[in-house]
C-alpha positions in Angstrom: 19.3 -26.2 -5.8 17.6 -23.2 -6.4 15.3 -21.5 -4.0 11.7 -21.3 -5.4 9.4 -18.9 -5.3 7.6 -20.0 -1.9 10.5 -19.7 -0.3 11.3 -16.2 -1.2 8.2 -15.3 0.1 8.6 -16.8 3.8 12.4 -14.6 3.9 10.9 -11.9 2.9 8.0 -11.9 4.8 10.4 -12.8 8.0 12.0 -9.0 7.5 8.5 -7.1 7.1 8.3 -4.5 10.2 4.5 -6.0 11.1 3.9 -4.7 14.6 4.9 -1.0 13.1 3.4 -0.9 10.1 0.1 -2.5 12.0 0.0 -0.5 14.6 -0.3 2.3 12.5 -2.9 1.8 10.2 -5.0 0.0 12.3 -4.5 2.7 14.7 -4.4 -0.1 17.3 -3.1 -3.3 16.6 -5.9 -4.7 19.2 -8.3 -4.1 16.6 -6.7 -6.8 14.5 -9.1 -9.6 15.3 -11.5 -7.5 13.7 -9.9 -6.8 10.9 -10.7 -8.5 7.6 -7.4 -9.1 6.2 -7.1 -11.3 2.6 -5.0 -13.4 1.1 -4.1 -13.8 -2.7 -2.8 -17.4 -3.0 -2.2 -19.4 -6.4 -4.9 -22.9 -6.8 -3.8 -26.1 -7.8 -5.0 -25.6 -11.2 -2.5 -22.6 -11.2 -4.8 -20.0 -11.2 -5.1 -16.9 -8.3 -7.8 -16.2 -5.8 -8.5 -14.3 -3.1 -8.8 -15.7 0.1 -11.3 -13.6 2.2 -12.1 -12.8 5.5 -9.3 -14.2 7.6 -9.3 -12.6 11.3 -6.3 -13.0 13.8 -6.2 -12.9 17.4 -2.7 -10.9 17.1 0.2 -9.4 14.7 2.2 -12.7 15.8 -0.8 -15.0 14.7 -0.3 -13.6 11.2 3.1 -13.6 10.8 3.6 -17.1 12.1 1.2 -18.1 9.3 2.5 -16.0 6.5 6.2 -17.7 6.9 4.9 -21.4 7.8 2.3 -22.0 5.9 3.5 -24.4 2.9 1.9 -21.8 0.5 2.5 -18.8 1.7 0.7 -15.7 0.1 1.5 -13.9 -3.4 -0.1 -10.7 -1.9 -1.6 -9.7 1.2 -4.6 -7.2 1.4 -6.2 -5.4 4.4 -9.8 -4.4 4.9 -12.0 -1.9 7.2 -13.1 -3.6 10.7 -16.2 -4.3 12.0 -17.6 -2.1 14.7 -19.3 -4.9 16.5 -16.5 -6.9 18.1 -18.7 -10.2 18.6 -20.0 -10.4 15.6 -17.6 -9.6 12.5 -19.8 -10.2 9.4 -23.1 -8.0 9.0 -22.0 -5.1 10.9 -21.4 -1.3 10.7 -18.0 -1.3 9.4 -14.9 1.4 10.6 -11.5 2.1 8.2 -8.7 4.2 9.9 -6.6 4.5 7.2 -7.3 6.2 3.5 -5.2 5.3 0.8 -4.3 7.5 -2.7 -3.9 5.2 -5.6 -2.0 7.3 -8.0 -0.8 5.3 -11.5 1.0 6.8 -14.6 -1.9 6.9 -17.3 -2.0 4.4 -19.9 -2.0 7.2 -22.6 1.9 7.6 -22.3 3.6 8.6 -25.8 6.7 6.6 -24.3 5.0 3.0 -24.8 5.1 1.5 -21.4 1.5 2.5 -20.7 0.8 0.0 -23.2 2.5 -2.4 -21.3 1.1 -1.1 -17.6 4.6 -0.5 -16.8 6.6 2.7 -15.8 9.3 3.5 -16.9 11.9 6.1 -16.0 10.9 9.2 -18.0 7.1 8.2 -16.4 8.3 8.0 -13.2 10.5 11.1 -12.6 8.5 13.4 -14.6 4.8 12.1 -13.6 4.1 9.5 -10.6 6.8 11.1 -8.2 5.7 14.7 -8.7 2.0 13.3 -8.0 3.3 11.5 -4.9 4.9 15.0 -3.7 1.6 16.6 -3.9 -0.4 14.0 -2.5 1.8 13.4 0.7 1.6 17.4 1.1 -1.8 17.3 0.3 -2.2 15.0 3.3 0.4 16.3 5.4 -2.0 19.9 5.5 -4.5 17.9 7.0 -5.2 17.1 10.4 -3.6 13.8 9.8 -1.5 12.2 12.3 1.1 10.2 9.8 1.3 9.9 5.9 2.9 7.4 4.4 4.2 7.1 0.6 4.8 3.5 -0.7 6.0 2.6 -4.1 2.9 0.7 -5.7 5.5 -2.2 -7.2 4.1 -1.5 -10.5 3.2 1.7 -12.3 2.8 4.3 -9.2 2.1 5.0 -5.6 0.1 4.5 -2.4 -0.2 7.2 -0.4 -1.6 6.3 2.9 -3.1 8.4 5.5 -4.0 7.0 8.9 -5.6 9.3 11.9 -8.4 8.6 14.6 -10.6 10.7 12.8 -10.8 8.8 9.7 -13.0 5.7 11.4 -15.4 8.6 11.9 -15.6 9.4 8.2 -18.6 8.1 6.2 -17.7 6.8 2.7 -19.1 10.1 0.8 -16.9 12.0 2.7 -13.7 9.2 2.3 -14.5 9.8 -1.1 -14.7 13.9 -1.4 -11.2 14.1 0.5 -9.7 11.8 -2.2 -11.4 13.8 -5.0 -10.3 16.9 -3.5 -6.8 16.1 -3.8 -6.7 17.1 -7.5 -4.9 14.2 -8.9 -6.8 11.2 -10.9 -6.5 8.8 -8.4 -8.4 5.7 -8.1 -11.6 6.3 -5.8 -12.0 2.4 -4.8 -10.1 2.5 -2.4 -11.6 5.1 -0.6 -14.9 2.6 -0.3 -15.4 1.1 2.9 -15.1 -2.4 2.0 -12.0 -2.1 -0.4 -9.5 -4.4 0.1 -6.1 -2.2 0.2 -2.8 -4.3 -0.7 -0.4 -3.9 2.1 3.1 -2.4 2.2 5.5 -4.5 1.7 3.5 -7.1 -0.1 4.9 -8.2 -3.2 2.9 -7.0 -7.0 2.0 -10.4 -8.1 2.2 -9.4 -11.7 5.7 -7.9 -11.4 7.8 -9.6 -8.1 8.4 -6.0 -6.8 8.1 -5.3 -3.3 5.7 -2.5 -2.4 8.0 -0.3 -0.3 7.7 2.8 1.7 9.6 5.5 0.7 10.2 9.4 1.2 9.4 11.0 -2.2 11.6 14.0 -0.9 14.9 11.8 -0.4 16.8 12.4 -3.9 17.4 8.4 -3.9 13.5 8.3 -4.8 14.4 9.8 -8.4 15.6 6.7 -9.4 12.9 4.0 -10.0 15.3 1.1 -9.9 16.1 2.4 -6.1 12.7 1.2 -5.1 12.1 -2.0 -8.1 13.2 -4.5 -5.3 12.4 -7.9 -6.3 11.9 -10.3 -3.4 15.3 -12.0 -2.3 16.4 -8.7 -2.6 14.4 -6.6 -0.3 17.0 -5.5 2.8 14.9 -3.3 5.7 16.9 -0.9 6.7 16.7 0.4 3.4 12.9 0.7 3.6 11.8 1.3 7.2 8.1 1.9 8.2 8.3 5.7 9.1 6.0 8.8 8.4 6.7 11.2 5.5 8.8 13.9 7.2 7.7 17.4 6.2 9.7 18.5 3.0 11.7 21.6 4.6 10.1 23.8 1.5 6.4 23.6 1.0 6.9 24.9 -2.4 3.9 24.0 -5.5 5.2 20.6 -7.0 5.2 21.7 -10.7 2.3 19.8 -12.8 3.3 17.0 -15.0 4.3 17.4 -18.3 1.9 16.6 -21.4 2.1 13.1 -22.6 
């Protein structure tokens, strides 16, 4: 018999490094319980919703629900957290982590843009060289750890997570994006944007959204990082930092499409 879908997803989220990858962009993982965290789960009539505002008392309070519950997620999201700890909802609200939501434009010659895909031409000649420049963008900051993760569809998330970003207001979330001189998407730079979380699957494509070094030569080939779930091994994808590239030359600007 073949293993469906729902079961994929309870493997595969039995591999996903949570304490490591929560620890750093929440900074502190005891700020999990108040840290809005969504689901995206499939109804009985077939359609998919969000499922908001979940809190948990601890990483292992998550995980144990994400592998036993009989429908586990399609996608998991994470939110900002609420300054007051007794009260979550109506409250002055704190993000430590900004993300970079780069995507190949839909105006490619090539014809996947049509299709919000990437392809290889897309990816090699515009999304990496974008991811390049925003993980040095970030790594010229006063940021602590950047971290580059393949979106699982057309592009990248670059995340960056220090304890001076809680400290930001959202004008200035937003500036830092803006000044990074690549058309990224500016929602999630608002406070109460719900970011999709490494290693979630792309609902719309099965791909895994892995971390990845944009540096290491493997990252040139896209079907190095389309990992479909069954397939997803960790080692292969561990939750570190960006290193430092050991040349901080211009990454050139993509090529007209």
């Amino acid at each position: 018999m073949n293993i469906n879908e729902e079961e994929f997803l309870r493997q595969h989220y039995r591999l996903v490094p949570w304490r490591e990858m929560l620890e750093s962009i929440l900074l502190d993982v005891r700020e999990l319980p108040f840290t809005n965290i969504a689901f995206k789960i499939r109804k009985s009539d077939g359609e998919l919703t969000y499922k908001h505002k979940m809190y948990f008392s601890c990483w292992g309070e998550l995980v144990s629900l994400v592998i036993n519950d009989s429908h586990p997620p399609k996608e998991i999201h994470i939110g900002p957290r609420h300054i007051n700890q007794t009260n979550v909802d109506g409250h002055a609200i704190k993000c430590g982590h900004l993300v970079a939501d780069f995507d190949a434009p839909d105006t490619r010659t090539c014809g996947c843009g049509a299709e919000k895909k990437i392809c290889q031409r897309c990816w090699s000649g515009v999304v990496l060289p974008a991811a390049k420049r925003l993980v040095r963008f970030f790594q010229e900051k006063p940021i602590s750890a950047v971290y580059c993760v393949f979106s699982g569809r057309r592009g990248v998330h670059v995340w960056a997570c220090d304890e001076f970003l809680p400290a930001l207001s959202e004008t200035e979330r937003l500036n830092l994006l803006r000044s990074t001189g690549e058309q990224v998407d500016m929602l999630p730079g608002k406070m109460n944007h719900l970011c999709r979380l490494p290693y979630s699957p792309h609902v719309g494509t099965g791909f895994v959204a892995v971390p990845f070094d944009p540096f290491d030569p493997r990252a040139e080939k896209l079907s190095f990082l389309q990992v479909k779930l069954g397939q997803f091994k960790p080692d292969a994808f561990p939750w570190i930092p960006c290193p430092r590239p050991p040349c901080q030359q211009e990454e050139p600007s993509a090529p007209p499409q």
